[in-house]
C-alpha positions as CSV (number, residue, x, y, z in Angstrom):
1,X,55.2,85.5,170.4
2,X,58.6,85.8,169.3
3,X,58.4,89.4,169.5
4,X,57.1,89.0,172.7
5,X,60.1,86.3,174.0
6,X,62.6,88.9,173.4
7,X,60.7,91.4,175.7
8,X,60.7,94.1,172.6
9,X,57.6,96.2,172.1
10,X,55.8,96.8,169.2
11,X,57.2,100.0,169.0
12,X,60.6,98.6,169.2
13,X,60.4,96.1,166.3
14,X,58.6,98.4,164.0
15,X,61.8,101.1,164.3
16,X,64.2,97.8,163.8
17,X,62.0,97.0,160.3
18,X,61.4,100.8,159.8
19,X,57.6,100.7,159.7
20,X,55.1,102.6,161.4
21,X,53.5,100.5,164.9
22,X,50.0,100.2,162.8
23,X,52.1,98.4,160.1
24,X,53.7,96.0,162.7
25,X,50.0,95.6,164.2
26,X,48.7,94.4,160.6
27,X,51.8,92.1,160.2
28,X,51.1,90.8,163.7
29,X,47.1,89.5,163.1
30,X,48.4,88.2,159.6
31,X,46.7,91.1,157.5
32,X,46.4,90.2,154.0
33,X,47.4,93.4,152.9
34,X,50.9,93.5,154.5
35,X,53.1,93.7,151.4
36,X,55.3,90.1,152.2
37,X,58.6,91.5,151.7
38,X,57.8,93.4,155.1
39,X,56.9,89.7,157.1
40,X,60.6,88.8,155.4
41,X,62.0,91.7,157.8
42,X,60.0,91.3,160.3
43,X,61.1,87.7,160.6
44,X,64.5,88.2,159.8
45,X,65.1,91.1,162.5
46,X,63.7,88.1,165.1
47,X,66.0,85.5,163.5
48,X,62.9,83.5,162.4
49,X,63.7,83.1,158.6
50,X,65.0,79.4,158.4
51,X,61.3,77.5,158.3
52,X,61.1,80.2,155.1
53,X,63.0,78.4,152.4
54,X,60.7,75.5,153.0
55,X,58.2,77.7,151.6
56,X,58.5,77.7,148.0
57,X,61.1,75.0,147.2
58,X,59.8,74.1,143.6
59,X,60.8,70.7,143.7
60,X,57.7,70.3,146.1
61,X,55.2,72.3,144.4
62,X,53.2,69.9,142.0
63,X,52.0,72.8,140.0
64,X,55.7,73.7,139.3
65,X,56.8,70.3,138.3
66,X,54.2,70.0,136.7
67,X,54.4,72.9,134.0
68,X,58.1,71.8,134.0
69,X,57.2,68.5,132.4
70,X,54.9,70.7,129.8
71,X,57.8,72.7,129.0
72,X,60.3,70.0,128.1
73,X,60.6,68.9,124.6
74,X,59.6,65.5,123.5
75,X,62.7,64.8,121.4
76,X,66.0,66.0,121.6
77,X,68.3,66.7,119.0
78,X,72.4,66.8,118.0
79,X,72.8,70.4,116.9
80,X,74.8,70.8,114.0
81,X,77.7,73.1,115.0
């Protein structure tokens, strides 16, 4: 849709990316095998990136907090300098 809005074809985002039209297609219907750094192009060249850092903020992942907590000692000590 965004594509779309700014009255570019397929044909003219894939050349702004620098991917072949049947790449842009895949990206398009949300193919799994899209490598994600090429979505991150694709949304940047149509200025759709800022809902992206939302994506993977650690601080809201439970599984990242988480293994954080397992991580952290139980005691700290002085080191001896």
């Amino acid at each position: 849709m965004a594509r779309r809005a700014r009255l570019w074809t397929q044909a003219d985002l894939a050349a702004k990316i620098g991917v072949s039209v049947n790449t842009l297609v895949s990206i398009e219907k949300g193919r799994a095998t899209v490598a994600f750094g090429l979505i991150v192009k694709a949304l940047w060249a149509l200025d759709c990136l800022e809902g992206l850092e939302q994506v993977a903020k650690p601080e809201d992942d439970g599984a990242i907090q988480i293994a954080a907590a397992r991580n952290m000692p139980l005691r700290v000590r002085e080191r001896n300098e």
